[in-house]
C-alpha positions in Angstrom: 66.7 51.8 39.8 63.9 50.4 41.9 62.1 52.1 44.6 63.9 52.2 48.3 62.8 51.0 51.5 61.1 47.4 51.9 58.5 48.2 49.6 59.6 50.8 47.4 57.1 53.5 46.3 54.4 51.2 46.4 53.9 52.6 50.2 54.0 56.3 49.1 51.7 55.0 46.1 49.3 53.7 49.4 49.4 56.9 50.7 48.8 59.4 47.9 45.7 57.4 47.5 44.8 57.4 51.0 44.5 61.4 51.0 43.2 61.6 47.6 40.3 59.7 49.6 40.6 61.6 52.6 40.4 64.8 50.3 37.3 63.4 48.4 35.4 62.8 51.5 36.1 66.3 53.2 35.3 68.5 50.3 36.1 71.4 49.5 36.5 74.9 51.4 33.2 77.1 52.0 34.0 79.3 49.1 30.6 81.3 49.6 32.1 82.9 52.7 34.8 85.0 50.2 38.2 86.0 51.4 39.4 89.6 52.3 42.9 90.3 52.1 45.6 93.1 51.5 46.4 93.8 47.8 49.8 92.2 48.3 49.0 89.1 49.7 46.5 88.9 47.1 49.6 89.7 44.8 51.5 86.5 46.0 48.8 83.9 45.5 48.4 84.9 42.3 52.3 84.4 41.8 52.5 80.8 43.8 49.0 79.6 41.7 50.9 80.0 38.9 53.8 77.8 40.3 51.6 75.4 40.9 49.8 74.9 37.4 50.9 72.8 34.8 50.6 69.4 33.9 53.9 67.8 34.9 54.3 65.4 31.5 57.9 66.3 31.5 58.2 65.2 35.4 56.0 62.1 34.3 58.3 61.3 31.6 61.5 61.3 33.0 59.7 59.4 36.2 58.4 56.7 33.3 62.1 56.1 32.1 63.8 55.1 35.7 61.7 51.6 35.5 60.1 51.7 38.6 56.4 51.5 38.1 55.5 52.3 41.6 57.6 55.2 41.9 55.6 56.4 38.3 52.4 56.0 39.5 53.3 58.1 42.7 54.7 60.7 41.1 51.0 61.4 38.6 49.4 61.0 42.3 52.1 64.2 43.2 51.4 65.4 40.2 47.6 65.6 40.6 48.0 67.3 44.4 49.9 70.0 42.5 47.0 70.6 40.2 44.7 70.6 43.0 46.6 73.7 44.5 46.3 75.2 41.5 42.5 75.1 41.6 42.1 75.8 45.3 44.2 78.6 45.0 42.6 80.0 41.5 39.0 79.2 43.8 40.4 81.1 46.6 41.3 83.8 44.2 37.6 84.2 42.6 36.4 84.3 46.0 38.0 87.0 46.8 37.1 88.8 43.3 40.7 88.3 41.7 41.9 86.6 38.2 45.1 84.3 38.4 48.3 85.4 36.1 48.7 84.2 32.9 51.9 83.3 33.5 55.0 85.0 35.5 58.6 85.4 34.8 60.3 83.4 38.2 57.9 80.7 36.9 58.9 80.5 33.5 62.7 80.6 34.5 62.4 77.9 36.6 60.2 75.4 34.4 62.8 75.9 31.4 66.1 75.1 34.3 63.9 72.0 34.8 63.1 70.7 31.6 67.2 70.7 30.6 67.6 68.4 33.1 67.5 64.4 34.4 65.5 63.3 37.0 67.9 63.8 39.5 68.8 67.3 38.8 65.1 68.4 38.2 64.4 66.8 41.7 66.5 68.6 43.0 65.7 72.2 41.5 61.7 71.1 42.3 62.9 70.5 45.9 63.8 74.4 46.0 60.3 75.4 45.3 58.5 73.0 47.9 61.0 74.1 50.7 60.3 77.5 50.3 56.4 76.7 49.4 56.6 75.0 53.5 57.5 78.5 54.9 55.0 80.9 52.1 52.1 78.6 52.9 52.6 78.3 56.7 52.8 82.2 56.8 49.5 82.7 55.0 48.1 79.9 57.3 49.2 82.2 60.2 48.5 85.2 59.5 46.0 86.5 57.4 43.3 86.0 59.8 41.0 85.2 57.0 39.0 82.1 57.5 39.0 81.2 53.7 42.6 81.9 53.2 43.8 79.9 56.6 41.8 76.7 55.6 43.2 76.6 51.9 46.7 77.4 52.6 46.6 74.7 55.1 45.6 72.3 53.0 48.1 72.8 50.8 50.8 73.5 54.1 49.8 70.0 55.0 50.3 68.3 51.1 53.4 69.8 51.3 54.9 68.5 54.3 54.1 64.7 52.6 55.8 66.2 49.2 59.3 66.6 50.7 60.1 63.8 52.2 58.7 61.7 49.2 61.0 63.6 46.6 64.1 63.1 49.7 63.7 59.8 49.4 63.8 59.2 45.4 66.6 62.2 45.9 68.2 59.8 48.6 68.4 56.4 46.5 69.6 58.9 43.1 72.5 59.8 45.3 73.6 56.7 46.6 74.8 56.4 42.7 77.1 58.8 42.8 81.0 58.6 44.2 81.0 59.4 47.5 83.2 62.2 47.6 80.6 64.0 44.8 77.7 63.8 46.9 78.0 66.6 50.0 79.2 69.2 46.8 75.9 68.7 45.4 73.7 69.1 48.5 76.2 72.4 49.0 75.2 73.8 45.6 71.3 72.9 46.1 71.7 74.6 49.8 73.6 77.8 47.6 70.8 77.9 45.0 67.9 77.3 47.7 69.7 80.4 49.5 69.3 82.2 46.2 65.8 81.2 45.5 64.6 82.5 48.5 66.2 86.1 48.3 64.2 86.4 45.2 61.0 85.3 46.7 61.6 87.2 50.0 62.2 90.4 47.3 59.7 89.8 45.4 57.0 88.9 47.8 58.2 91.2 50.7 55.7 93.3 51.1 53.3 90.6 50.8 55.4 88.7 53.7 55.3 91.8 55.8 51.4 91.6 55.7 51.9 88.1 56.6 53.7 89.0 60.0 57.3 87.7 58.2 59.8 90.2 57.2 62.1 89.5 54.6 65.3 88.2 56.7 63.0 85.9 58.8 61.8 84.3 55.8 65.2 83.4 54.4 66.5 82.3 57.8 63.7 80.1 58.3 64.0 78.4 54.6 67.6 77.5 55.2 67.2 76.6 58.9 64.6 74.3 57.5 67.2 72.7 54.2 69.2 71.2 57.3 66.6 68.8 57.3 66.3 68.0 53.7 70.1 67.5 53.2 70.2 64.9 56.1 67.6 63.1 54.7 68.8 63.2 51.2 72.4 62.2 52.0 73.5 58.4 52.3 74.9 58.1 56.0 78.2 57.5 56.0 80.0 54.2 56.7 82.1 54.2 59.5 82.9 50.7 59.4 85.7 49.2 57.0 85.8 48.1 53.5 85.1 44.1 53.1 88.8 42.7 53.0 90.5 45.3 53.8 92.3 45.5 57.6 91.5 48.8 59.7 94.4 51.0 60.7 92.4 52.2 63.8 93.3 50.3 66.8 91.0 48.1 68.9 89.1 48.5 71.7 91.6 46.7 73.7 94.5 48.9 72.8 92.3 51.8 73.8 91.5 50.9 76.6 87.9 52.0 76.1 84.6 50.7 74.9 83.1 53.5 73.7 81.8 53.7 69.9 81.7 56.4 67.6 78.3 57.7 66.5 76.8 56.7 63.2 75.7 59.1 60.6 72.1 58.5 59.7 68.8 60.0 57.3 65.8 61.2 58.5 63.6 58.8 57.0 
């Protein structure tokens, strides 16, 4: 399958390398100044840092074998952002005088689900993370109040909001496969899982959250409010216009007596 869109992922390719240049040229944080923050917000860096490690060859490998060259060379440019949280957030860490995890147990639950899987199904488990990575990131943005903190989280805030609708739109063309009739099932089973995901982050980083100005209900409303989004932009709209060949039942315009037209399903991007 080639990539969507006029011109594939060769544009998403263009702009991967755009803010790999933009991010070259700005630099990186003042790490001198040092971060202060609560012991559980410390806590919950340490925990995303470690989601965001790895290398990805099992991402790259499966991108590789759907024979689409531009969408394989975005996804090492993803790749590579993903690393780079992983060392802003271990930097932000040693500023503030804290190692990172060797490793934690929601992390290694969720890399094993992923590597069972095809692209499409790994796609979408990875789209769990970065949905509820939009609402952990723009909390620690808000409201820490720390300098530090505020400027790397929304770095990474801002990497993210590119990340989503890049995987919706591989997620987009990947569904357009399928039968028709299979495809809103399987947005309603990633929206059931995200749902789950995010009661385990919001019970396992809830005091962190609190500290953050976000109690634990807020933070699971706002990740599903926010899947709404996702799942419009992931499903193909629907046709409302008939099949090549075959005559419509519904009755003209003339023998309705009206001109009016029905509205048209449609993606985000």
């Amino acid at each position: 399958m080639t990539g969507s869109g006029r011109h594939g992922f060769a544009r998403w390719t263009r702009r991967f390398e755009d803010e790999r240049e933009r991010r070259n040229a700005l630099g990186d944080p003042d790490w001198e100044c040092g971060a202060a923050l609560h012991p559980a917000v410390w806590s919950g860096i340490q925990r995303f840092q470690v989601g965001e490690d790895g290398d990805g060859a099992n991402l790259v490998a499966k991108a590789d074998r759907a024979a689409d060259p531009d969408y394989a060379r975005a996804v090492r440019l993803f790749v590579a952002e993903e690393q780079n949280h992983a060392r802003l957030l271990a930097r932000l860490l040693a500023a503030g005088g804290l190692p990172t995890l060797t490793g934690h147990w929601s992390d290694t639950v969720f890399v094993r689900l992923r590597r069972l899987m095809g692209l499409r199904l790994e796609l979408l488990v990875l789209m769990i993370a970065e949905v509820v990575a939009l609402r952990y990131y723009r909390a620690l943005r808000d409201g820490t109040g720390d300098p530090l903190t505020s400027d790397v989280a929304g770095r990474i805030l801002a990497d993210e909001q590119r990340h989503v609708p890049f995987h919706c739109e591989r997620l987009h063309a990947s569904l357009s496969e399928l039968p028709r009739p299979a495809r809103r099932p399987v947005m309603a089973s990633w929206r059931l899982l995200l749902f789950a995901a995010s009661l385990v982050v919001a019970a396992d980083h809830g005091p962190g959250l609190r500290r953050l100005g976000l109690g634990r209900r807020r933070f699971v409303a706002d990740v599903m409010a926010s899947s709404g989004e996702v799942v419009s932009a992931v499903l193909p709209p629907v046709s409302r216009n008939p099949e090549p060949n075959r005559k419509s039942n519904a009755p003209s315009h003339a023998e309705r007596g009206s001109t009016r037209h029905s509205p048209h399903g449609g993606t985000r991007r």
